[in-house]
Every structure is written in structure tokens, then in C-alpha cells.
N, C-alpha and C positions, 0 to 999 in steps of 0.2 A: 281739217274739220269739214264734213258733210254738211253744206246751206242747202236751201232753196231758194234754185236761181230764175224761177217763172212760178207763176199761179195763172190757171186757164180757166174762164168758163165760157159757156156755151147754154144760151137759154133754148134749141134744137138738138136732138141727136143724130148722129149721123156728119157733122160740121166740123171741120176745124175751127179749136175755140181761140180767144180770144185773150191774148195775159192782161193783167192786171195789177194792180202794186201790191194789194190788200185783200183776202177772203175772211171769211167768216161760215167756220165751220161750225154745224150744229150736230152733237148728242146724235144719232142715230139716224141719222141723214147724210151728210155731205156738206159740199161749199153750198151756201145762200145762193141762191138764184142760177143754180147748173142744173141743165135739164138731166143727169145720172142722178142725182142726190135720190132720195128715197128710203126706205126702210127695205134694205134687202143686205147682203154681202158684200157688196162693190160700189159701195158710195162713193169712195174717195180712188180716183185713178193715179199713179205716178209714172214715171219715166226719167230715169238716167240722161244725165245731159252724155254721159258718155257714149251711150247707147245712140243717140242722135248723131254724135259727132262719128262714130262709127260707119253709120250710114251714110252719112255725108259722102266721107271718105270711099267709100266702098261703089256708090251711087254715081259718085260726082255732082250731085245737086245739093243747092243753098237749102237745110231747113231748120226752122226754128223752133224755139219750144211751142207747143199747141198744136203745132200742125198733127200730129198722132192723136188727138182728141184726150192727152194726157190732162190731168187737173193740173197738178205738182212736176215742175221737171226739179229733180234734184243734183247737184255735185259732192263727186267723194264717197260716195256710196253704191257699193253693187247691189241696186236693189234686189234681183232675180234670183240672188243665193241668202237673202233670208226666208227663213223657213217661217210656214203658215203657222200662226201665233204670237210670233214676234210680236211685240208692244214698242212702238216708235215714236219720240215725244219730238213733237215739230214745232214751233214757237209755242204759243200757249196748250195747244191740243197732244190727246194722248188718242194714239191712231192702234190699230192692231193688225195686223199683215192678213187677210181672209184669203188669196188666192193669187197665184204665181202665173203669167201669161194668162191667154184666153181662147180661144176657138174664134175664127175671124170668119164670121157669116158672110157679111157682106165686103167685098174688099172694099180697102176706101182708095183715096186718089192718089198717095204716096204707093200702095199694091201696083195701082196702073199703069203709073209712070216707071217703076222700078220693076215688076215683077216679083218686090220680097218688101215685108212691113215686119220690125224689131217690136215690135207694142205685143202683138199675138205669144211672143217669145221673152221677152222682156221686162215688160208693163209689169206691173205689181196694183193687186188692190188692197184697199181696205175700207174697215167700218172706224167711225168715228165715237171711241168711248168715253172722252172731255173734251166738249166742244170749245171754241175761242177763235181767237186770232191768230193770225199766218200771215208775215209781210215775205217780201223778198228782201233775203241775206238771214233769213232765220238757221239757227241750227237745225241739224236732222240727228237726233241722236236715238239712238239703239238699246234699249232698255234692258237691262241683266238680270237676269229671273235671279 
């Protein structure tokens, strides 16, 4: 079964965030108090715990969820191969897949040390269509048109 195994924020952009037990996602925003949150397409960030441990692997360095400035790290789930639409119901909230990887303007400090960041490639966003609560060890489940 697909959980989430970290919730991240970051009241800075540009930081690796912060996990925490509990978010509180709103309606057409994002997490409470994440400097992405906004009225735009990319409120909500995730990242594959796999995708991390991959890295790791590949790298050689310790890293944990947040450090990719992900909101959501999830398990059990490839997030990068659902496709834009998707409707994804995570503890109380119903999320919608808006866009696949990202164009990486700035590198950040995993770019630095490594040379290569999975988030650009990886990363999945979304907007938030019923907002609530998201602890860690919530399901991530995949919504069937």
C-alpha cells in the first residue's frame, strides 16, 4: 500500500524544508504555512521515497526526506508515471497531479554536491481540490476515473 512517509515545510523558498508529523492542506493553496502554497498549479510538491533512496544509492550520501524542498515524500508509489490529471486522495485531501518534474533554475545544494538532482525529473505537483489533514503513515491512493 502507498503511505506518506514525511510531510515538509518550509516558511523560505529556495531551503530545504523541514518534516513534520501533521499538515493542513487548504482548497487551492497548499500546506498551512509552506512558503509554495499559493493559488497557482504547484501548491503541493512530492517525491518518491524511492527516488531518494536511489539517489542515495547512486551518490553515496545520507539524504532524507525534505532535503529536495519536496512537501510529501511518499512510499509505494511511482509518482513520475501518473499522468497530469490524476486525482490522488492522501489522508483527508483530494489532490490532482498538475505537472510531471520541473525545469531547475537555480541548482540547489544536493545539484552541488552530486552534480544530478531526481526532483527536476522526478518530483510530481499538484493543486489541492479538498483540503484537510495529512499525517504520516496516511494512504496515497490513486483515484479511478
Amino acid at each position: 500500500m502507498a503511505k506518506v512517509v514525511s510531510i515538509n515545510v518550509s516558511d523560505k523558498k529556495g531551503v530545504v524544508k523541514t518534516p513534520v508529523k501533521e499538515g493542513t492542506f487548504i482548497k487551492d493553496h497548499g500546506i498551512e504555512g509552506d512558503a509554495h502554497g499559493g493559488k497557482w498549479h504547484r501548491q503541493v510538491s512530492l517525491l518518491a521515497q524511492e527516488s531518494i533512496d536511489y539517489a542515495m544509492k547512486k551518490d553515496g550520501l545520507e539524504l532524507t526526506p525534505g532535503m529536495f524542498a519536496e512537501n510529501l515524500t511518499t512510499e509505494g508509489v511511482v509518482l513520475h508515471e501518473l499522468p497530469v490529471g490524476t486525482k490522488v486522495r492522501i489522508g483527508e485531501t483530494l489532490q490532482e497531479v498538475t505537472q510531471i518534474g520541473k525545469k531547475c533554475h537555480s541548482k540547489c545544494e544536493i545539484y552541488f554536491k552530486t552534480g544530478d538532482c531526481v526532483m527536476p525529473r522526478e518530483g510530481i505537483f499538484t493543486a489541492v481540490l479538498k483540503g484537510g489533514a495529512i499525517k504520516v503513515g496516511d494512504p496515497v491512493e490513486i483515484m479511478k476515473e
